[in-house]
C-alpha positions as CSV (number, residue, x, y, z in Angstrom):
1,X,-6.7,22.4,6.5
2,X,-7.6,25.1,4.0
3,X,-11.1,26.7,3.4
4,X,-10.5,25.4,-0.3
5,X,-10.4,21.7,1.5
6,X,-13.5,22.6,3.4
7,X,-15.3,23.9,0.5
8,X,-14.3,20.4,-1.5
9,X,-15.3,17.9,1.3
10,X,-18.8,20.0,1.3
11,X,-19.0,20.0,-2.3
12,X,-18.5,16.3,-2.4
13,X,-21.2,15.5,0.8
14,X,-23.8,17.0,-1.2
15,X,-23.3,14.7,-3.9
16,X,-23.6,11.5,-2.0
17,X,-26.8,9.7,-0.8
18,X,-26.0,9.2,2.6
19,X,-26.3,12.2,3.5
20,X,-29.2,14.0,1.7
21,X,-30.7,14.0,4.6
22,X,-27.9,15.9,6.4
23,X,-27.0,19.5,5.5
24,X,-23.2,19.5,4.5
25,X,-22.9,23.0,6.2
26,X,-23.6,21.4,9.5
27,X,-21.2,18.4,9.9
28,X,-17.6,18.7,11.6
29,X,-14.6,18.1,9.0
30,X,-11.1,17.3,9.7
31,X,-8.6,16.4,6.9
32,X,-6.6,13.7,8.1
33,X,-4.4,13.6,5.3
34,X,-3.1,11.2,2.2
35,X,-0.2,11.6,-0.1
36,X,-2.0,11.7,-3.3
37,X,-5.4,11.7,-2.5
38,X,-8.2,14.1,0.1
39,X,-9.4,12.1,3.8
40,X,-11.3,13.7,6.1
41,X,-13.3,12.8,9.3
42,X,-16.6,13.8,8.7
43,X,-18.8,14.3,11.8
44,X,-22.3,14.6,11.5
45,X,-23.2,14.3,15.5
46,X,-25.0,11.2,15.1
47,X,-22.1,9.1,13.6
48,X,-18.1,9.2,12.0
49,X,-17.4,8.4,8.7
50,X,-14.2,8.6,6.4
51,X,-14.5,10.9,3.3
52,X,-11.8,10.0,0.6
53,X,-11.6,12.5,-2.5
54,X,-9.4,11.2,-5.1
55,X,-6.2,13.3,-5.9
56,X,-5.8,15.4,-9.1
57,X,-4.1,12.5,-12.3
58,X,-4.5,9.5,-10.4
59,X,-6.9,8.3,-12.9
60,X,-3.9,7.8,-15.1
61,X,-3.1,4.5,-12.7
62,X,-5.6,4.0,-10.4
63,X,-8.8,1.8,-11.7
64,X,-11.4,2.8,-9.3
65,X,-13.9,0.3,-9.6
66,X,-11.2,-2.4,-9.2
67,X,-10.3,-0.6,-5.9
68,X,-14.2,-0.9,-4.5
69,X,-14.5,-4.3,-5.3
70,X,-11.6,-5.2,-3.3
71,X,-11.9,-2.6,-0.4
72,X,-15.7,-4.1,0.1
73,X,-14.0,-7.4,0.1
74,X,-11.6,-6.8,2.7
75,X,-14.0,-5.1,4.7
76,X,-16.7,-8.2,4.8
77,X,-13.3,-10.4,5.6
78,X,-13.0,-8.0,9.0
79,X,-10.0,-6.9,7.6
80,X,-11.2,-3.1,6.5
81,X,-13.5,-1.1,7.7
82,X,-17.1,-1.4,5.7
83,X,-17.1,0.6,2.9
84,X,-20.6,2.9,2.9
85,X,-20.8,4.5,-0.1
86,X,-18.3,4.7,-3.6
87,X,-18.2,5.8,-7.1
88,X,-16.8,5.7,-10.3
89,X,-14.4,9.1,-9.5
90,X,-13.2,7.5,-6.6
91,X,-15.1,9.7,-4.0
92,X,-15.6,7.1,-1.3
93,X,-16.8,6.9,2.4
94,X,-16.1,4.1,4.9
95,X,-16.8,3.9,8.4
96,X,-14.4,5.8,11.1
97,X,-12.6,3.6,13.4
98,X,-12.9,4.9,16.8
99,X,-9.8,4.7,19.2
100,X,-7.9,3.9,16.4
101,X,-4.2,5.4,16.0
102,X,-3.1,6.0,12.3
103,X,0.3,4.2,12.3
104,X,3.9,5.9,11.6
105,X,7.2,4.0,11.3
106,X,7.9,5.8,14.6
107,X,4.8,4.0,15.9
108,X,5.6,0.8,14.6
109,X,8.9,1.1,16.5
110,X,6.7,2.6,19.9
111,X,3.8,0.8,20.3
112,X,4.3,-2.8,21.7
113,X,3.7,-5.7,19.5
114,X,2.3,-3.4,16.3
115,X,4.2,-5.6,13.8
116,X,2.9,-8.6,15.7
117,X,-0.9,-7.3,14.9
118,X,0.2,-6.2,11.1
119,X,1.2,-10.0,10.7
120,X,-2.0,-11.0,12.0
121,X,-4.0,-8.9,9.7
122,X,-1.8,-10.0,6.5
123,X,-2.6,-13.5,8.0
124,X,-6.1,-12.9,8.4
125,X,-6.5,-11.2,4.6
126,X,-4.4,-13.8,2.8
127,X,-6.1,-16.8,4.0
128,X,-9.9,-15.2,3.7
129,X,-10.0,-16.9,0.2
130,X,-10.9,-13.2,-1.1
131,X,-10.9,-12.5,-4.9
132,X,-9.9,-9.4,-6.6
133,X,-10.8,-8.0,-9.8
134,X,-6.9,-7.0,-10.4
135,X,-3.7,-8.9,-10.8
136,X,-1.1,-7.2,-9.4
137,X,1.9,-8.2,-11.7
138,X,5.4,-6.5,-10.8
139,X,7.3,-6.1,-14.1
140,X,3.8,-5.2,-15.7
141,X,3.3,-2.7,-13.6
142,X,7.4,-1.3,-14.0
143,X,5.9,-1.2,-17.6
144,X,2.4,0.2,-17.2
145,X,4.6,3.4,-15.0
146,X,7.3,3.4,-17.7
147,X,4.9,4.2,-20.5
148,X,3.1,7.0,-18.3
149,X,6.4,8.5,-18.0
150,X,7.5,8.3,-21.5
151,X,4.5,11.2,-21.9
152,X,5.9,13.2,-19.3
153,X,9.3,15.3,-18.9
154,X,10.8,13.8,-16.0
155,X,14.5,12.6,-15.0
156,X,15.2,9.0,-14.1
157,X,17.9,8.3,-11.0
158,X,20.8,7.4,-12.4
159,X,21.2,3.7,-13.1
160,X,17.8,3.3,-13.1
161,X,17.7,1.3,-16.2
162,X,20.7,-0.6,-15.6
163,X,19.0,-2.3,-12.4
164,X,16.0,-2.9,-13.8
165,X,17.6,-4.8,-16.5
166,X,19.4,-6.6,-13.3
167,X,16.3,-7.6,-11.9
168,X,16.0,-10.0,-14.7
169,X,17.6,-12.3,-12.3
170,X,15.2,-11.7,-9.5
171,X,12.2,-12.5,-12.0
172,X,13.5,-15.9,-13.0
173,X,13.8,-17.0,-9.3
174,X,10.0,-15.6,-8.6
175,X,8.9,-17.0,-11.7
176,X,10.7,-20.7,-11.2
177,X,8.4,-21.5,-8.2
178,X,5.4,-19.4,-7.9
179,X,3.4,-19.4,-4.9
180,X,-0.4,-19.4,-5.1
181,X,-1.7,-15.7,-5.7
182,X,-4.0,-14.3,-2.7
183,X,-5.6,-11.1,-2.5
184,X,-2.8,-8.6,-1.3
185,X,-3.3,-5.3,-0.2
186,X,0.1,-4.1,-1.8
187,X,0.6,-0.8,-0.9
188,X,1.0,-1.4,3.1
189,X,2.5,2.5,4.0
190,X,2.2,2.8,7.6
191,X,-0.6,5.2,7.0
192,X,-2.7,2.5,5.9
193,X,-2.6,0.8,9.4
194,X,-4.7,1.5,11.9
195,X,-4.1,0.4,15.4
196,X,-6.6,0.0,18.5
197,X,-4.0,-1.5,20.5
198,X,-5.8,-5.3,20.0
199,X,-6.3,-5.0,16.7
200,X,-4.8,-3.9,13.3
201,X,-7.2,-2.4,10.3
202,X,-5.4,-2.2,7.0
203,X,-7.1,0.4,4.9
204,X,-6.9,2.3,1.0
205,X,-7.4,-0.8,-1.6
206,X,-6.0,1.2,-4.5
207,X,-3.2,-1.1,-5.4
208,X,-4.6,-4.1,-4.4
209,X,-4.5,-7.1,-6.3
210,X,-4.0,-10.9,-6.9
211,X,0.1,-11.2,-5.8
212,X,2.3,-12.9,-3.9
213,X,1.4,-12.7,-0.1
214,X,5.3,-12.1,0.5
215,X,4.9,-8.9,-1.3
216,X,3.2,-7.1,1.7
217,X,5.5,-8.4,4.4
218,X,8.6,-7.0,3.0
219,X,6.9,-3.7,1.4
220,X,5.5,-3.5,5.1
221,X,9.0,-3.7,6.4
222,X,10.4,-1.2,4.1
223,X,8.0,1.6,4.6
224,X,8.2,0.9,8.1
225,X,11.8,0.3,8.4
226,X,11.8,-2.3,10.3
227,X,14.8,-3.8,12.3
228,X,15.3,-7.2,12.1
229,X,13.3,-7.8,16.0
230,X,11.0,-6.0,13.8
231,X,10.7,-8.3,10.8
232,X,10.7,-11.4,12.9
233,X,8.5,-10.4,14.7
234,X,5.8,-9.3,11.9
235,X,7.4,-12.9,9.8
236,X,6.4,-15.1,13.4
237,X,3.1,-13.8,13.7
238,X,2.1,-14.2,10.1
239,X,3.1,-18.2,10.2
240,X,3.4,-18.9,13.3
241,X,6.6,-20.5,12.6
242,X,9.7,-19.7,11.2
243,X,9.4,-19.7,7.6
244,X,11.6,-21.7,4.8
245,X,13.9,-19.9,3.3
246,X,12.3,-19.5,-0.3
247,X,9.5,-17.9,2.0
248,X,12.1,-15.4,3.8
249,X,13.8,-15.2,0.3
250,X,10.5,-13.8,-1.6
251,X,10.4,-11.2,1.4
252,X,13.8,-9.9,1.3
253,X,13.8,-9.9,-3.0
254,X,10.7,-7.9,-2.6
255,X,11.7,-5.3,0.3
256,X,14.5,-4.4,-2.8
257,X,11.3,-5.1,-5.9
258,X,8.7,-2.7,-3.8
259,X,11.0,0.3,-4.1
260,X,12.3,-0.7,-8.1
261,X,8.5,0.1,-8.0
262,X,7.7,3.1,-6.3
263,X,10.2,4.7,-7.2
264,X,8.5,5.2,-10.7
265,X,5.4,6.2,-8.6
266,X,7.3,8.7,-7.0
267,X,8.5,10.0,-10.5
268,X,4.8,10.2,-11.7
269,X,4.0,12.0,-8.7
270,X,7.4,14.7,-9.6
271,X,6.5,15.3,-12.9
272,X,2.5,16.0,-11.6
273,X,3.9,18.5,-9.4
274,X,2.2,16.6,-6.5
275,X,3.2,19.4,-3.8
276,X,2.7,17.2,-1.3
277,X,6.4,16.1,-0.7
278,X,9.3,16.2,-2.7
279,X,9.0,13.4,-4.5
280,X,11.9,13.7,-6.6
281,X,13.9,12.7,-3.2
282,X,11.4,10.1,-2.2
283,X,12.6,8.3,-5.5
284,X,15.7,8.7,-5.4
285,X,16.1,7.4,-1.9
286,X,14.0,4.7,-2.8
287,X,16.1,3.7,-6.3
288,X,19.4,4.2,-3.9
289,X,18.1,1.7,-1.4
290,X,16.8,-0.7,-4.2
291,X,20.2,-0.3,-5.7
292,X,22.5,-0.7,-2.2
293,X,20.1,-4.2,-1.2
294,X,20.6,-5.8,-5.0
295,X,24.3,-5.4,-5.1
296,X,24.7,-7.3,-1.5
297,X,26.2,-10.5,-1.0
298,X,22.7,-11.2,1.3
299,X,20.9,-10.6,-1.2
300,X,22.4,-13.1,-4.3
301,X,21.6,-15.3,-1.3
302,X,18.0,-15.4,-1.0
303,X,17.6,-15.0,-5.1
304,X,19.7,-18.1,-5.2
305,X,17.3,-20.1,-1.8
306,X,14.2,-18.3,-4.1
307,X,15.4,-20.1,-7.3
308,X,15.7,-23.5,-5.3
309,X,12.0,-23.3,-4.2
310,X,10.7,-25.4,-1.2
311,X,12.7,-28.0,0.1
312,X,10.9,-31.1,0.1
């Protein structure tokens, strides 16, 4: 952490309510990380909360007020923690989960039964009958990142276009027999896990939206990278059976859909200069593991068991 990161987290603290009371110079602050945006641990001796900063252009996709409503939501379904203070900027301060481990794929693979307790907590947020302000629309949102990127200089993996126009196919199928839209985090990176060993916290609501619950079990399983123990073990916990297989269909279509997506996120983040990572990597391994998943055999499979629907 950098005295320029101290000096921000300070900066914001004076600015919020809850802690007028407090003197900013005084409090303990860790940065605990984020890919595009500031957390910190902020400890003030009495209590532990969760700074968030928002990163520098991510009001170009991120609608901030959309991502309150949901993140107080999902905190009064015991899903997230409670969400203490928020603005308009995205500045935002939740509690601090004590005893919590902030998950890795590594841990996923580690610590016994994690995807069993990441099932649970999907279960637990799609059947809270939560609402959010945003839809969360796949090929909208391919458009919505296209047009950001038609104002930038920026490369596209090759084939990029060609695939998209394949996924075509993959929209039909969706499209033929949709399931009922629940409130979705949809951006489930390991980092946004939390584990205390009994429990599972999902937490950063910036994405979320009305979607398809499969989305988040197979983007969970890609960021992860999940082995198939892995995946049915996650997919078992969630229904508590095995599922049909339209349901296992939607999962494996999206583990291939999620990075379509984020690979465009990844080329926003490039052509930002987001120094975080390089990010013109990230999307290309994403776009080559979108690309190696359509063009499978498995794959035509499930697109086919998708476009059948429920068997009745």
């Amino acid at each position: 952490m950098t005295d320029d990161d101290i000096e921000l987290a300070r900066n914001a603290l004076n600015t919020i309510p809850l802690f007028a009371a407090i003197d900013a110079n005084s409090v303990s602050i860790e940065r605990l990380g984020g890919l595009t945006n500031l957390v910190y641990r902020v400890d003030s001796g009495q209590r532990s909360v969760c700074l968030r900063l928002p990163g520098q252009g991510t009001e170009e996709y991120i609608n901030r007020e959309n991502e309150a409503q949901a993140a107080q939501a999902a905190a009064s379904a015991g899903v997230s923690p409670g969400v203490l203070y928020s603005d308009s900027d995205g500045v935002m301060v939740t509690e601090y989960i004590d005893g919590a481990v902030t998950m890795t794929p590594e841990l996923f693979k580690s610590i016994d039964q994690s995807p069993q307790r990441a099932g649970e907590a999907f279960r637990k947020l799609h059947d809270a009958n939560l609402k959010f302000n945003f839809r969360f629309e796949l090929f909208s949102m391919i458009d919505e990142y296209l047009e950001v990127l038609a104002g930038k200089t920026v490369e596209f993996p090759d084939g990029y276009h060609d695939v998209l126009a394949e996924s075509q196919s993959v929209r039909e199928a969706l499209e033929k027999h949709e399931l009922p839209l629940t409130a979705c985090h949809c951006d489930p990176l390991c980092e946004n896990f939390l584990d205390t060993g009994e429990r599972m916290w999902i937490v950063d609501w910036e994405y979320s939206g009305m979607n398809d619950p499969m989305w988040d079990l197979g983007d969970l399983s890609v960021e992860a990278g999940f082995d198939q123990a892995q995946d049915i073990e996650m997919i078992l916990a969630y229904f508590g059976a095995q599922p049909r297989p339209d349901q296992y269909g939607r999962i494996i279509i999206y583990k291939a859909m999620c990075d379509l997506l984020w690979t465009l996120w990844g080329l926003i983040q490039h052509a930002n200069d987001n120094p975080v990572e390089d990010f013109w990597d990230y999307s290309t391994t994403r776009f080559s593991r979108c690309k190696a998943l359509m063009a499978s055999s498995e794959f035509s499979d499930h697109v086919k068991a998708v476009y059948a629907g429920p068997k009745t």
